[in-house]
MDAnalysis code that builds the backbone (N, CA, C; Angstrom):
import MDAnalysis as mda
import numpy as np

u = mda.Universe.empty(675, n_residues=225, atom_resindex=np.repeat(np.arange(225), 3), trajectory=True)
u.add_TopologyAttr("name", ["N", "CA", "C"] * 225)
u.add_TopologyAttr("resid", np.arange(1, 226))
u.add_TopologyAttr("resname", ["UNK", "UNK", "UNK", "UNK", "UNK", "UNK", "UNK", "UNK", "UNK", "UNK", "UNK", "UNK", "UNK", "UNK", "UNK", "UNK", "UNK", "UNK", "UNK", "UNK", "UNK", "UNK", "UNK", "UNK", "UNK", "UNK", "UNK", "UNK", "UNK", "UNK", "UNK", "UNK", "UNK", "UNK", "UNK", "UNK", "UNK", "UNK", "UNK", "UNK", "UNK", "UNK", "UNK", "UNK", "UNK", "UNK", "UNK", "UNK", "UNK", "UNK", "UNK", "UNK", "UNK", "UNK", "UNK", "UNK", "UNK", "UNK", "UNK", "UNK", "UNK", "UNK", "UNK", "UNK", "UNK", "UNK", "UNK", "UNK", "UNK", "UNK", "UNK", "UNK", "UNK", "UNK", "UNK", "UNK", "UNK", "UNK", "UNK", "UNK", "UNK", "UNK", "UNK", "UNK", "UNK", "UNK", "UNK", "UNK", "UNK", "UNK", "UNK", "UNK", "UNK", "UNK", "UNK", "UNK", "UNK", "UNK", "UNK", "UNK", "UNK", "UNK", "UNK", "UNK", "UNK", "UNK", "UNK", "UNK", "UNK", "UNK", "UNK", "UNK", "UNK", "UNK", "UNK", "UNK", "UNK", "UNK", "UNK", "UNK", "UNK", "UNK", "UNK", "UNK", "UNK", "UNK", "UNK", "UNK", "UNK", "UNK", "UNK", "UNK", "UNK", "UNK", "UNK", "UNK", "UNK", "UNK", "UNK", "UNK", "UNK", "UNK", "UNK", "UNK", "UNK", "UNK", "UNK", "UNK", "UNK", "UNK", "UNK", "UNK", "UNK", "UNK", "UNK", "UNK", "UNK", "UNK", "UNK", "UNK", "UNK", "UNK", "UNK", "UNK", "UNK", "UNK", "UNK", "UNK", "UNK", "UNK", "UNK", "UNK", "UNK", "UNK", "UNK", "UNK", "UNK", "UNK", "UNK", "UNK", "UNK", "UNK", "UNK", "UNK", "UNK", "UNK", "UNK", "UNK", "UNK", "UNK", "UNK", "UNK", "UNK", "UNK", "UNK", "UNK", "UNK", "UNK", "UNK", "UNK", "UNK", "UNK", "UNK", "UNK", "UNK", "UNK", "UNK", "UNK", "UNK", "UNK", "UNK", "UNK", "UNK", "UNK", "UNK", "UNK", "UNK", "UNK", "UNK", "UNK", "UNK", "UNK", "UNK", "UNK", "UNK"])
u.atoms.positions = np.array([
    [26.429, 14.827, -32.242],
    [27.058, 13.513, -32.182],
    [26.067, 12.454, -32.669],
    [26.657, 11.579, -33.969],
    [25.456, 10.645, -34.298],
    [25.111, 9.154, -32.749],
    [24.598, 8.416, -33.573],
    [24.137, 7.077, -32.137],
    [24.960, 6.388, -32.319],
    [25.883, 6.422, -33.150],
    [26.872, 5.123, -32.979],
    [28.170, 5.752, -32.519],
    [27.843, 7.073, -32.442],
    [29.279, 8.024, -31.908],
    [29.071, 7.871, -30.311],
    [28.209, 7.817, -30.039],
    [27.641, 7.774, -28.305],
    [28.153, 6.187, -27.767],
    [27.428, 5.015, -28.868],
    [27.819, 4.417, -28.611],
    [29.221, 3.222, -28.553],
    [30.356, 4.012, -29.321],
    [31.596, 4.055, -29.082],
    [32.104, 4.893, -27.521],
    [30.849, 5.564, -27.452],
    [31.553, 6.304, -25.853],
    [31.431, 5.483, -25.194],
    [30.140, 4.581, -25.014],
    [29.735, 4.032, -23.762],
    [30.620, 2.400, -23.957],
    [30.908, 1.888, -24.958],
    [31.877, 1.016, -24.829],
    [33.372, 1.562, -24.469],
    [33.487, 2.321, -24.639],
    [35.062, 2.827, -23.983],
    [34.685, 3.341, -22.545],
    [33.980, 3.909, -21.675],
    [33.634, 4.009, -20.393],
    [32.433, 3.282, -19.807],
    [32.452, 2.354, -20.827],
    [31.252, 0.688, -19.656],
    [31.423, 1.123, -18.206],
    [32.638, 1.119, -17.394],
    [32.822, 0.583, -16.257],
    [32.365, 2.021, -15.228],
    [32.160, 3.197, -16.031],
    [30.984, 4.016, -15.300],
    [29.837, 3.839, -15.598],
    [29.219, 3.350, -16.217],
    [28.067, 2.873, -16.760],
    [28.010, 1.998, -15.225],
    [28.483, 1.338, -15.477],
    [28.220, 0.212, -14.288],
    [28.334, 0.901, -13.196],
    [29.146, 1.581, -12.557],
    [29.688, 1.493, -11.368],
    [28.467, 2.083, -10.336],
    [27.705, 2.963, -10.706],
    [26.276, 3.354, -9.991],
    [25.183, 1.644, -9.553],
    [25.207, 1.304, -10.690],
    [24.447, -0.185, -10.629],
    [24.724, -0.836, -9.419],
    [26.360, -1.122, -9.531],
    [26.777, -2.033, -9.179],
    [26.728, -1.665, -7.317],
    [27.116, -0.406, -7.041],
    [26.781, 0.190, -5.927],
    [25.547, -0.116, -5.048],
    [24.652, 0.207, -6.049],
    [23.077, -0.060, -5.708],
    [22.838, -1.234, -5.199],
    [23.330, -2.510, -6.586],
    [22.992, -3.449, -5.952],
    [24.051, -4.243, -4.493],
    [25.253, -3.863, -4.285],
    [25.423, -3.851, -3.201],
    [24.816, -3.233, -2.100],
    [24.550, -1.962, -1.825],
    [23.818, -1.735, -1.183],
    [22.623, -2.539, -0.980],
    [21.701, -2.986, -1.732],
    [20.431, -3.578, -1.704],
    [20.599, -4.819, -1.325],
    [21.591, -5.680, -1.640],
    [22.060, -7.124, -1.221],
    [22.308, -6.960, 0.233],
    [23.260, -6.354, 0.794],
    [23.994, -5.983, 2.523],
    [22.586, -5.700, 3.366],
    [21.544, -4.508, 2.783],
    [20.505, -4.172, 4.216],
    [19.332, -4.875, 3.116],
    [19.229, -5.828, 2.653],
    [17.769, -6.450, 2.404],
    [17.601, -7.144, 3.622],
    [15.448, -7.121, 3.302],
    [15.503, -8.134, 4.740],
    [14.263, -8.028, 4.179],
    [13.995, -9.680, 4.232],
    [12.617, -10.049, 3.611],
    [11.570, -9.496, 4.294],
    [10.365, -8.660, 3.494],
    [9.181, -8.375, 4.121],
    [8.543, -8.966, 5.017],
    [8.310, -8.502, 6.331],
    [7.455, -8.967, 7.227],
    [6.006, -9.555, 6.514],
    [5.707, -10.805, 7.109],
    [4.395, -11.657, 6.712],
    [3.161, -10.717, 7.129],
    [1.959, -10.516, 5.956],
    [1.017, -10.014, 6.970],
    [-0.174, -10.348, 6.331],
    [-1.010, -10.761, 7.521],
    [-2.183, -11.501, 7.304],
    [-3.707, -10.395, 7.397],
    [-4.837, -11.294, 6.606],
    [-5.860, -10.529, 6.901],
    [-6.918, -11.276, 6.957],
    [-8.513, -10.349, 7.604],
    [-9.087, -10.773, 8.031],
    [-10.524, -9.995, 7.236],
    [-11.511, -10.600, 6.772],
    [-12.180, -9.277, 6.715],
    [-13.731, -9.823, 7.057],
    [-15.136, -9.086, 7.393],
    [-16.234, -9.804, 7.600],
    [-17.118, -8.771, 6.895],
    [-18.074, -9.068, 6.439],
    [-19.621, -8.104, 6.246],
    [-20.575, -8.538, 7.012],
    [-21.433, -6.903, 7.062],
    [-22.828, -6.983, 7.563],
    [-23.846, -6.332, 6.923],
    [-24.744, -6.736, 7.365],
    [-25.911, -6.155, 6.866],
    [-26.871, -5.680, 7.856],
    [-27.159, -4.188, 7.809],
    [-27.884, -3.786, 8.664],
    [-29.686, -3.775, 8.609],
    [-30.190, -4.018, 9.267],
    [-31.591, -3.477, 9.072],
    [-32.695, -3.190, 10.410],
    [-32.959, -2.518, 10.226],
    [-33.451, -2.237, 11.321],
    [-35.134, -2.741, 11.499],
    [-35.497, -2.742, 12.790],
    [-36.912, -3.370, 12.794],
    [-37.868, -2.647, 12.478],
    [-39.452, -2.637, 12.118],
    [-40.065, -1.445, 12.393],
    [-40.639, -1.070, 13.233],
    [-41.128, -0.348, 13.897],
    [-41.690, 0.083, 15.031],
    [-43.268, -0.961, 15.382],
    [-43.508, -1.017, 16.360],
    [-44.531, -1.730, 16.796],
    [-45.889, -1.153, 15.918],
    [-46.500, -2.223, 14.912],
    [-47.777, -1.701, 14.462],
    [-47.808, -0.282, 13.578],
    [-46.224, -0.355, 12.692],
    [-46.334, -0.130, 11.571],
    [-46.873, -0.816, 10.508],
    [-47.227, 0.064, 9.405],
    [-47.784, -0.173, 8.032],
    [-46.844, -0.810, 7.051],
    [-46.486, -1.645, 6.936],
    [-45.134, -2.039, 6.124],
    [-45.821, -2.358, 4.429],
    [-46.351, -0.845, 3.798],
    [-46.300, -0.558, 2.561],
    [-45.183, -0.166, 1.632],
    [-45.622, -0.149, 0.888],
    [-44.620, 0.423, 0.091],
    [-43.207, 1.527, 0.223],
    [-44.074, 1.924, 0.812],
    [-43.214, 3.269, 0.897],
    [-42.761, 3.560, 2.880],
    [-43.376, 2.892, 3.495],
    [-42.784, 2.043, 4.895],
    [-41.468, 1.713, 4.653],
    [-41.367, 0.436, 4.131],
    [-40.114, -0.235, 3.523],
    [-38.930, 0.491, 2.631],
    [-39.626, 1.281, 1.999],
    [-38.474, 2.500, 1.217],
    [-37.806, 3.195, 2.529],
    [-38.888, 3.473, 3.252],
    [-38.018, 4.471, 4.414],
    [-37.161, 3.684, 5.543],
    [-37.931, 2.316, 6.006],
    [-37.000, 1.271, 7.079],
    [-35.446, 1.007, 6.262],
    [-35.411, 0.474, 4.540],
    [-34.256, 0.328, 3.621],
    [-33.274, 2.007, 3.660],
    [-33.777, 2.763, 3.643],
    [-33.067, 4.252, 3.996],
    [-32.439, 4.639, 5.311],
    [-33.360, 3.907, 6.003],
    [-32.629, 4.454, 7.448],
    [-31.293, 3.614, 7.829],
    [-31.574, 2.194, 7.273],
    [-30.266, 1.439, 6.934],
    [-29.547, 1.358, 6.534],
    [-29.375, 2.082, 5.597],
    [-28.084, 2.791, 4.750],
    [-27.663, 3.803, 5.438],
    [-28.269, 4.978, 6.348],
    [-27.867, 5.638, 7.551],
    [-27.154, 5.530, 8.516],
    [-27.637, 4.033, 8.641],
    [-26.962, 3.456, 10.137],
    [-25.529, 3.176, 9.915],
    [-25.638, 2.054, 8.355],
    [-24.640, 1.772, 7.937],
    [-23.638, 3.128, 7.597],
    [-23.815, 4.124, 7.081],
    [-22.546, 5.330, 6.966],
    [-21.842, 5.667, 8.202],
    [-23.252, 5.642, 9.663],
    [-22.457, 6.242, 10.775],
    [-21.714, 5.507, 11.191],
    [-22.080, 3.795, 11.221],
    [-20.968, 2.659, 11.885],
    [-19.637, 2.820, 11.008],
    [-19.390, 2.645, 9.577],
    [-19.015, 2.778, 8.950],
    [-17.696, 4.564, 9.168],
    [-18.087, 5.398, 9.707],
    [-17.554, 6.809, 10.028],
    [-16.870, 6.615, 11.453],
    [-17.849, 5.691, 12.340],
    [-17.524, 5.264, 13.782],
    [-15.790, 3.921, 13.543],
    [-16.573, 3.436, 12.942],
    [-15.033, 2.250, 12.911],
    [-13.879, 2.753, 12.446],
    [-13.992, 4.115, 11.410],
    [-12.733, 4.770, 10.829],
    [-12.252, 5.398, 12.309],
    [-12.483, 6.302, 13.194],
    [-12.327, 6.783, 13.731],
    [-11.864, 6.152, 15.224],
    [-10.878, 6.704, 16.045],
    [-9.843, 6.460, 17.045],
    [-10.619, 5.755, 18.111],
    [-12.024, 6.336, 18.548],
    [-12.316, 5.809, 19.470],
    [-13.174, 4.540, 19.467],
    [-13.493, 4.097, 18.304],
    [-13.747, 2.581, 18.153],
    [-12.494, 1.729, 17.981],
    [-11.620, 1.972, 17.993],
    [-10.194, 1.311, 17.727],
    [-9.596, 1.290, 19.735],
    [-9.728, 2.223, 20.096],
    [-9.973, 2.487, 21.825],
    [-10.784, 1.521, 22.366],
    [-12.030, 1.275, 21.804],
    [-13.286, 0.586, 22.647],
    [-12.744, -0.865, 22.268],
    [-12.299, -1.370, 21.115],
    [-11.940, -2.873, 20.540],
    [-10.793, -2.887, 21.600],
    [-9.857, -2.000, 21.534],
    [-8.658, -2.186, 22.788],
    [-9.084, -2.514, 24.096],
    [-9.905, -1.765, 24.292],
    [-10.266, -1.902, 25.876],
    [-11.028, -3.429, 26.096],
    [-11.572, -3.748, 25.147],
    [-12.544, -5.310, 25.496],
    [-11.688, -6.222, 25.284],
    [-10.584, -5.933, 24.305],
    [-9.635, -7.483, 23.790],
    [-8.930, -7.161, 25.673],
    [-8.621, -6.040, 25.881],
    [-7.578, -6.002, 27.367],
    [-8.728, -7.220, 28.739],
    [-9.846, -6.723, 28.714],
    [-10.671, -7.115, 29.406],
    [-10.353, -8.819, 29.535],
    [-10.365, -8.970, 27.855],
    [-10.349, -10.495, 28.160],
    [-8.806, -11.044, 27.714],
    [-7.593, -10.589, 28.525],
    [-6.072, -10.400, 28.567],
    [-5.564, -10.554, 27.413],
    [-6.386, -9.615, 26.388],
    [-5.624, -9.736, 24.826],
    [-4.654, -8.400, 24.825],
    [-3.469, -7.882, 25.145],
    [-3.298, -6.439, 25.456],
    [-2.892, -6.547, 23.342],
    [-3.415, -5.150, 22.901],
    [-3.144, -4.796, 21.488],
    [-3.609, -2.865, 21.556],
    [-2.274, -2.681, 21.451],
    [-3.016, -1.358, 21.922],
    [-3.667, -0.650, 20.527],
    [-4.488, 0.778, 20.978],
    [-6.020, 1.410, 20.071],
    [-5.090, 1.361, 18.327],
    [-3.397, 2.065, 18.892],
    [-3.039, 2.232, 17.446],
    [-3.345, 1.055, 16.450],
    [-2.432, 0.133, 17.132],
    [-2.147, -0.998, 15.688],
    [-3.478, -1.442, 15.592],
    [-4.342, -1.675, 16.285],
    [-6.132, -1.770, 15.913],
    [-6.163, -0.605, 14.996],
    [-6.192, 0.287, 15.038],
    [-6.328, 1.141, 13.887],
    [-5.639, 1.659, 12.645],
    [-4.323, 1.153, 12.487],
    [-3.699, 1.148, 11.767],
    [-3.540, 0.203, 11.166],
    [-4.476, -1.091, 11.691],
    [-4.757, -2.081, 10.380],
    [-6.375, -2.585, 10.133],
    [-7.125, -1.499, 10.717],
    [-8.505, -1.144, 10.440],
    [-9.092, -0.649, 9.437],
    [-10.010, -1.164, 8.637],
    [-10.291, -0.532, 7.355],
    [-12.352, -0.920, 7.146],
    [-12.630, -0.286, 6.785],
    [-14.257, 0.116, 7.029],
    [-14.834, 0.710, 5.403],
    [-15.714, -0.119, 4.853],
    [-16.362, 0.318, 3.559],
    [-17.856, 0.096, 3.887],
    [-18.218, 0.516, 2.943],
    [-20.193, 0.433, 2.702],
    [-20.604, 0.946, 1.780],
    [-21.755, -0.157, 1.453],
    [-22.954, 0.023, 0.268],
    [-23.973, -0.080, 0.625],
    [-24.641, 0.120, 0.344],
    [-26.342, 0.270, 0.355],
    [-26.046, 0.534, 1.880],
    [-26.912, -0.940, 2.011],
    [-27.029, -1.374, 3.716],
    [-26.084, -2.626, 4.209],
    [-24.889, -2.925, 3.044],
    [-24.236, -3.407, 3.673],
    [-22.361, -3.001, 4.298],
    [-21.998, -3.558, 5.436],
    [-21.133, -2.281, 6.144],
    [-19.716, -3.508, 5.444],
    [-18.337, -3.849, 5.484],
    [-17.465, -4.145, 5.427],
    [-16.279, -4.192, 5.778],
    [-15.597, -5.026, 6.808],
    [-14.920, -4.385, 7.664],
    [-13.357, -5.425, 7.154],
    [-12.392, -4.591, 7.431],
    [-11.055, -5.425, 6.934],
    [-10.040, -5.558, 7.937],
    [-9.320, -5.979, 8.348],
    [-7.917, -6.160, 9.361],
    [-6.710, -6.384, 9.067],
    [-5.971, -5.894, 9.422],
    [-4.535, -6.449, 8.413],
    [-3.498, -6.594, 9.891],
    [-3.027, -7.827, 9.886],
    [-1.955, -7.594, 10.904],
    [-0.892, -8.619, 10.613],
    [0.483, -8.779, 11.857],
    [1.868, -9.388, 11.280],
    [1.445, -10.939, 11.964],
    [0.497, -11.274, 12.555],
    [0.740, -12.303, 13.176],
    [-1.196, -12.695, 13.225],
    [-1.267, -14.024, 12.890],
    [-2.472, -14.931, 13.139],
    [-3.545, -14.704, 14.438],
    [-2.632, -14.981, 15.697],
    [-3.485, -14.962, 16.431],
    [-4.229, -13.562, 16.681],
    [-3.061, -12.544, 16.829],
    [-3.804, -11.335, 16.753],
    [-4.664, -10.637, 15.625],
    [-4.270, -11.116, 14.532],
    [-5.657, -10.690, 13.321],
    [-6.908, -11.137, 13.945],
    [-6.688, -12.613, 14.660],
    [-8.265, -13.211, 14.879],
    [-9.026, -12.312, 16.139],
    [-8.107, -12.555, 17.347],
    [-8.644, -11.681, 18.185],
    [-8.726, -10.674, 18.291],
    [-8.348, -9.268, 17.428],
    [-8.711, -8.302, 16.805],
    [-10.200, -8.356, 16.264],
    [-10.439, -9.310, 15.012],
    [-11.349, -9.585, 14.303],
    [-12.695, -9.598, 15.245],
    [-12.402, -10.386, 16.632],
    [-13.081, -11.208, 17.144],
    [-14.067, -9.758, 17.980],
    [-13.059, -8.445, 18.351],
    [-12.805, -7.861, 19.234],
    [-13.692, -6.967, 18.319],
    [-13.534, -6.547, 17.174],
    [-14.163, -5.502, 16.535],
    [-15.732, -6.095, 15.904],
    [-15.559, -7.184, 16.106],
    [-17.576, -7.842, 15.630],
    [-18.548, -7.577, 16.832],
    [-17.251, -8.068, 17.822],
    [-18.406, -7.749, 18.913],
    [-18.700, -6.339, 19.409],
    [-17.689, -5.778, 19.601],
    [-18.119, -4.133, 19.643],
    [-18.894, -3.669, 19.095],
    [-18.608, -4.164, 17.412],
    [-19.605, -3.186, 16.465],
    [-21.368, -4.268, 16.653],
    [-20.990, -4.834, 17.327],
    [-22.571, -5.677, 16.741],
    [-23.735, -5.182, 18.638],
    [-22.514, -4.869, 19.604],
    [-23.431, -4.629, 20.814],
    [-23.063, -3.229, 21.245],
    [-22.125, -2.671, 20.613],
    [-22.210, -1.166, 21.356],
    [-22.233, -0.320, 20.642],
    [-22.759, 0.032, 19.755],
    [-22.751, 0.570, 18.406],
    [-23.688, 1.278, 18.776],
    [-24.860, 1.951, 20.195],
    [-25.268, 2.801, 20.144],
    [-24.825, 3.984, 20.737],
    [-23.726, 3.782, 21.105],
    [-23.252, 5.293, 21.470],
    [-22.880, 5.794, 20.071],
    [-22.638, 5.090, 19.194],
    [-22.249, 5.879, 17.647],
    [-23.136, 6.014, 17.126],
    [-24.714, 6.334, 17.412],
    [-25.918, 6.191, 16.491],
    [-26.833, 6.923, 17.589],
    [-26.677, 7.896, 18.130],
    [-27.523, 8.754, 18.907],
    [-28.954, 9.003, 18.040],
    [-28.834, 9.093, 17.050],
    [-30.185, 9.161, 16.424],
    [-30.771, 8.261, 16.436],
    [-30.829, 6.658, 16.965],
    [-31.612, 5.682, 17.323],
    [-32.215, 5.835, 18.969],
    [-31.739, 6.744, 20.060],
    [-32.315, 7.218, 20.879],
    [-32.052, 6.145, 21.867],
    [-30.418, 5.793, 21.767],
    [-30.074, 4.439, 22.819],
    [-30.636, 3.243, 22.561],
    [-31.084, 2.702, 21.613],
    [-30.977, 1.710, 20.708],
    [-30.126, 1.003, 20.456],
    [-29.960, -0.294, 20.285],
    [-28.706, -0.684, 19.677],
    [-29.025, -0.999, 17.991],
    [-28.267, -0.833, 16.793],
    [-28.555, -0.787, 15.584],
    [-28.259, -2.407, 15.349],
    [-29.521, -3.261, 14.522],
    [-29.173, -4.658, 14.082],
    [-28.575, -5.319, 13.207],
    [-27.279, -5.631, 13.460],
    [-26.505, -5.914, 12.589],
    [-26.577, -7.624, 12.328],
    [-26.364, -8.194, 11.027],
    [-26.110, -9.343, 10.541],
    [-25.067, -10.038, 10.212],
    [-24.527, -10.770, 10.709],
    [-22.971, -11.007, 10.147],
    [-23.215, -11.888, 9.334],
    [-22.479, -11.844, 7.707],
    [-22.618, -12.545, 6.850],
    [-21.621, -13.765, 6.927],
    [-20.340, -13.469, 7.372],
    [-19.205, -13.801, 7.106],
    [-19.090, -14.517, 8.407],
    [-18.172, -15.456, 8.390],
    [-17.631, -15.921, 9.666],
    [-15.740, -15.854, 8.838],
    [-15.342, -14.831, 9.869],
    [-13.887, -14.595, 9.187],
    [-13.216, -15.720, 9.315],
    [-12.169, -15.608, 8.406],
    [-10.804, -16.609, 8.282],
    [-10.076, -15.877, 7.938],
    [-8.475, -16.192, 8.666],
    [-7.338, -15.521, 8.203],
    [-6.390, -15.844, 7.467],
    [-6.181, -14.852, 6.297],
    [-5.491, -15.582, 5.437],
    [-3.912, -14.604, 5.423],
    [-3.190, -15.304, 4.957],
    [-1.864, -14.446, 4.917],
    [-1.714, -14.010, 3.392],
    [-1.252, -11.921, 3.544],
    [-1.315, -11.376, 2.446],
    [-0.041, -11.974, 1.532],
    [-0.307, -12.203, -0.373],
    [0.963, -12.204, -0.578],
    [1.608, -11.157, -0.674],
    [3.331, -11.395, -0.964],
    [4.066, -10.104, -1.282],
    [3.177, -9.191, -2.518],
    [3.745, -7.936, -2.008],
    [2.964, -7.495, -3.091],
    [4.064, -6.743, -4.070],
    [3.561, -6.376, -5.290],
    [4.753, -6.821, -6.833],
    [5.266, -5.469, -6.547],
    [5.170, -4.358, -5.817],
    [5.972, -3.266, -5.018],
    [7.759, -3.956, -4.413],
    [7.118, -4.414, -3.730],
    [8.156, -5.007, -2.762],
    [9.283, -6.126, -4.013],
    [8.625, -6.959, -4.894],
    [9.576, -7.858, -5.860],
    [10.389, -6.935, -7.029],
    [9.797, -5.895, -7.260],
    [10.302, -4.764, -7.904],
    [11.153, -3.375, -7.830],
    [11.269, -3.061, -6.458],
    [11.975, -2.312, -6.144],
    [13.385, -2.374, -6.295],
    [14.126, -3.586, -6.520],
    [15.359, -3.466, -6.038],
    [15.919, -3.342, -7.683],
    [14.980, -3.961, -8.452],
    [14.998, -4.052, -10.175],
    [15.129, -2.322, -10.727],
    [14.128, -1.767, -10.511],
    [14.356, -0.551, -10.470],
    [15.067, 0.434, -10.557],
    [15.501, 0.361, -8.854],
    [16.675, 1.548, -8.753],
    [18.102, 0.831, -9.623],
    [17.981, -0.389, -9.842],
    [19.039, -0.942, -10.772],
    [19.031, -0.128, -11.966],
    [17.744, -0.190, -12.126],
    [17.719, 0.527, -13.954],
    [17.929, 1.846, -13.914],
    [17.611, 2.674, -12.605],
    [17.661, 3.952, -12.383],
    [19.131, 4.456, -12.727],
    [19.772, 3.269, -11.608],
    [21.324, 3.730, -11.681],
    [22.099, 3.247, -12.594],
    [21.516, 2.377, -13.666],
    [22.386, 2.845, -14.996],
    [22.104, 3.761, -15.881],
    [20.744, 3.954, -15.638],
    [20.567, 5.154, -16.187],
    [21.755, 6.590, -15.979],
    [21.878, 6.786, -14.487],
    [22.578, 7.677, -13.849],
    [24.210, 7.138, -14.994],
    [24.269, 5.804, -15.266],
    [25.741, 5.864, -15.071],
    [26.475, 5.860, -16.596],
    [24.827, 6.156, -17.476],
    [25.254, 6.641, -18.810],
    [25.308, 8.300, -18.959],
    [24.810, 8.578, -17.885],
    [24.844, 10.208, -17.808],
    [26.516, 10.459, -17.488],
    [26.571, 9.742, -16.284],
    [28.093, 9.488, -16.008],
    [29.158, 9.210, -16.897],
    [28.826, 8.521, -17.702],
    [29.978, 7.749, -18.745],
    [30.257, 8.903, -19.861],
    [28.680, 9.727, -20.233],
    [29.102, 10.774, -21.166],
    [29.855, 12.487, -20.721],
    [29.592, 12.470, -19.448],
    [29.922, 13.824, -18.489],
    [31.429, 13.288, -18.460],
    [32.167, 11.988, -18.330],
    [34.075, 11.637, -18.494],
    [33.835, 11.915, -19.221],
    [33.508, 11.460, -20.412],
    [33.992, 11.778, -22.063],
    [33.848, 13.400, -22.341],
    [33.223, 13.701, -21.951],
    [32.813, 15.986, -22.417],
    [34.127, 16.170, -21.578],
    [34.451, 15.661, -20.407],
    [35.660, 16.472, -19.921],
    [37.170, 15.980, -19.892],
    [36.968, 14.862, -20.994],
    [38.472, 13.795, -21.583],
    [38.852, 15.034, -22.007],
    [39.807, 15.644, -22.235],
    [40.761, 16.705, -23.134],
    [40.899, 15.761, -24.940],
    [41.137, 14.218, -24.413],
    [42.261, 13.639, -25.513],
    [41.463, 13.410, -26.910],
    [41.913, 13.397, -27.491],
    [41.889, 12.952, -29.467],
    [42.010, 11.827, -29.660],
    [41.256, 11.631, -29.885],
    [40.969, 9.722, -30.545],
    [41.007, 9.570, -31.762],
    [40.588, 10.608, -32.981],
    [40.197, 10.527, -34.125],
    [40.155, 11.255, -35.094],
    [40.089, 11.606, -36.064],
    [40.959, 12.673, -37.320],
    [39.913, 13.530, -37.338],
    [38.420, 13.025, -36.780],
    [37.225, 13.760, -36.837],
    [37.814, 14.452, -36.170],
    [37.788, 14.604, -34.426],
    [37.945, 15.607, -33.670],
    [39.178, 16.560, -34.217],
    [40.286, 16.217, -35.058],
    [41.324, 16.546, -35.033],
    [40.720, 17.696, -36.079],
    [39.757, 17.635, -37.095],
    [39.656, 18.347, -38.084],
    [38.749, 19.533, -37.601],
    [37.567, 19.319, -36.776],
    [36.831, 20.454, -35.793],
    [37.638, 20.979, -35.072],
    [38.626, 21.124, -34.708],
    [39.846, 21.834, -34.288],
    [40.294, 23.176, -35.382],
    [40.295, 22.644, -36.360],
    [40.708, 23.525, -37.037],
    [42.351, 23.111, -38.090],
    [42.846, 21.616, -37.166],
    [44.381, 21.478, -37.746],
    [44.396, 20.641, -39.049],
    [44.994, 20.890, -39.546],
    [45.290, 20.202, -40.988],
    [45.833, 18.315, -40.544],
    [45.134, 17.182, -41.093],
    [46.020, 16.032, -40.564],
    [46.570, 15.766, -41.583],
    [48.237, 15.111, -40.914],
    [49.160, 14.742, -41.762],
    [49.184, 13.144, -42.109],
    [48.863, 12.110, -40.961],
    [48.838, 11.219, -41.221],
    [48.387, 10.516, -39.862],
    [48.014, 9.083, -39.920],
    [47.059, 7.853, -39.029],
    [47.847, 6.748, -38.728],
    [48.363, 6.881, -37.284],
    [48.252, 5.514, -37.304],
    [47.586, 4.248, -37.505],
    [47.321, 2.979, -37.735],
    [45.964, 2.758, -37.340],
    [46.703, 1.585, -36.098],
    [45.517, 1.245, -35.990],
    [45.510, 0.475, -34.479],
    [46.221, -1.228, -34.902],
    [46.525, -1.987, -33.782],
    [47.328, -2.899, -34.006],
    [46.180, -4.083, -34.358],
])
C-alpha cells in the first residue's frame, strides 16, 4: 500500500484515530490532581580532625590527619544513609515534641561526599518540617556521630558546618508537565493502529484498484457527486 493510500485510510476512519486520545485525555482531566508541593533543605560539612597532643605536623603528618578525614567523612556519610540515624534524628526531634517518624526522615534523606567534605539533603511536603528535620539531623550528626565511628575510640568526629540551611520549595519537575502530553501521543499512536486493523477487516470496495486485485473485469464508475 503506497503513503497516500494509508493516508486516504486514516481520513476515512479519523474518528478511531481519535477515539483512544480522546479517552486518555478524559481520563487524565477527571483523576488529575496537582502535584503535592515539596520543599528542600540541604547543608555541608567539613570534617577534620585534630592531631594528637605533640604531634609532628610535617608533611606527611598532614597527608595522614587529611586521610583520616576523608574516612570519617565515608563512615558518617554510610551512617546517615542507613535506618538507624534516621531513628536517632526521630527520637531527638520527639524529645523536643517534633513527632516525624524514622521513615519519612529517611525517605527524604539523602547523604553525598568528597574528599573531606560530607553533604547532606532533605526533601519534604511541608516547611516547618523540612526545617526541623534539618535542624534534627545537624545536630545528631555534629554530637553523636561517635557511635558511627568506633574507630575514633569514643571520640566524637569534628565536624564544620558550612551552610546555615534555608528552605526552598522544589519546582515541578518537567516529568510531572509531560506526562499527560505523552500518553496523548501514545494513544494516537494506538489509534492509527486502530484505524488501519477497521480498514484490513472492512469487506467493502471503494475503488476499481481493489476491484481489479480481485481478479474481476470492471465494467464501469460511478464517480462521486
Amino acid at each position: 500500500m503506497e503513503l497516500r493510500n494509508y493516508w486516504e485510510v486514516l481520513k476515512r476512519r479519523w474518528i478511531f484515530v481519535l477515539i483512544p486520545a480522546l479517552v486518555v485525555l478524559a481520563l487524565g482531566l477527571l483523576t488529575y490532581q496537582a502535584p503535592a508541593p515539596a520543599y528542600n533543605a540541604g547543608v555541608r560539612f567539613i570534617v577534620g580532625q585534630t592531631p594528637a597532643p605533640g604531634a609532628d605536623l610535617e608533611d606527611e603528618e598532614r597527608y595522614y590527619n587529611w586521610l583520616t578525614s576523608e574516612y570519617i567523612v565515608n563512615g558518617l556519610t554510610d551512617w546517615v544513609r542507613g535506618g538507624q540515624f534516621a531513628t536517632t534524628v526521630s527520637e531527638h526531634l520527639a524529645a523536643q515534641g517534633v513527632q516525624v517518624p524514622a521513615h519519612a526522615i529517611q525517605g527524604g534523606l539523602a547523604a553525598d561526599n568528597a574528599r573531606s567534605m560530607l553533604t547532606i539533603s532533605i526533601v519534604g511536603t511541608d516547611t516547618p518540617t523540612v526545617a526541623a528535620i534539618t535542624d534534627g539531623v545537624i545536630e545528631v550528626l555534629m554530637t553523636q556521630n561517635a557511635a558511627a565511628l568506633p574507630q575514633l575510640g569514643g571520640e566524637t568526629a569534628l565536624l564544620t558546618q558550612l551552610d546555615q540551611p534555608s528552605v526552598n520549595q522544589i519546582p515541578v519537575g518537567i516529568r510531572n508537565q509531560l506526562e499527560l502530553p505523552v500518553r496523548i501521543l501514545l494513544a494516537l499512536i494506538a489509534g492509527v493502529g486502530l484505524a488501519l486493523l477497521v480498514e484490513y477487516l472492512d469487506p467493502t470496495i471503494r475503488d476499481r484498484d481493489e476491484v481489479q486485485e480481485l481478479g474481476f473485469g470492471l465494467l464501469g464508475e460511478i464517480p462521486k457527486k
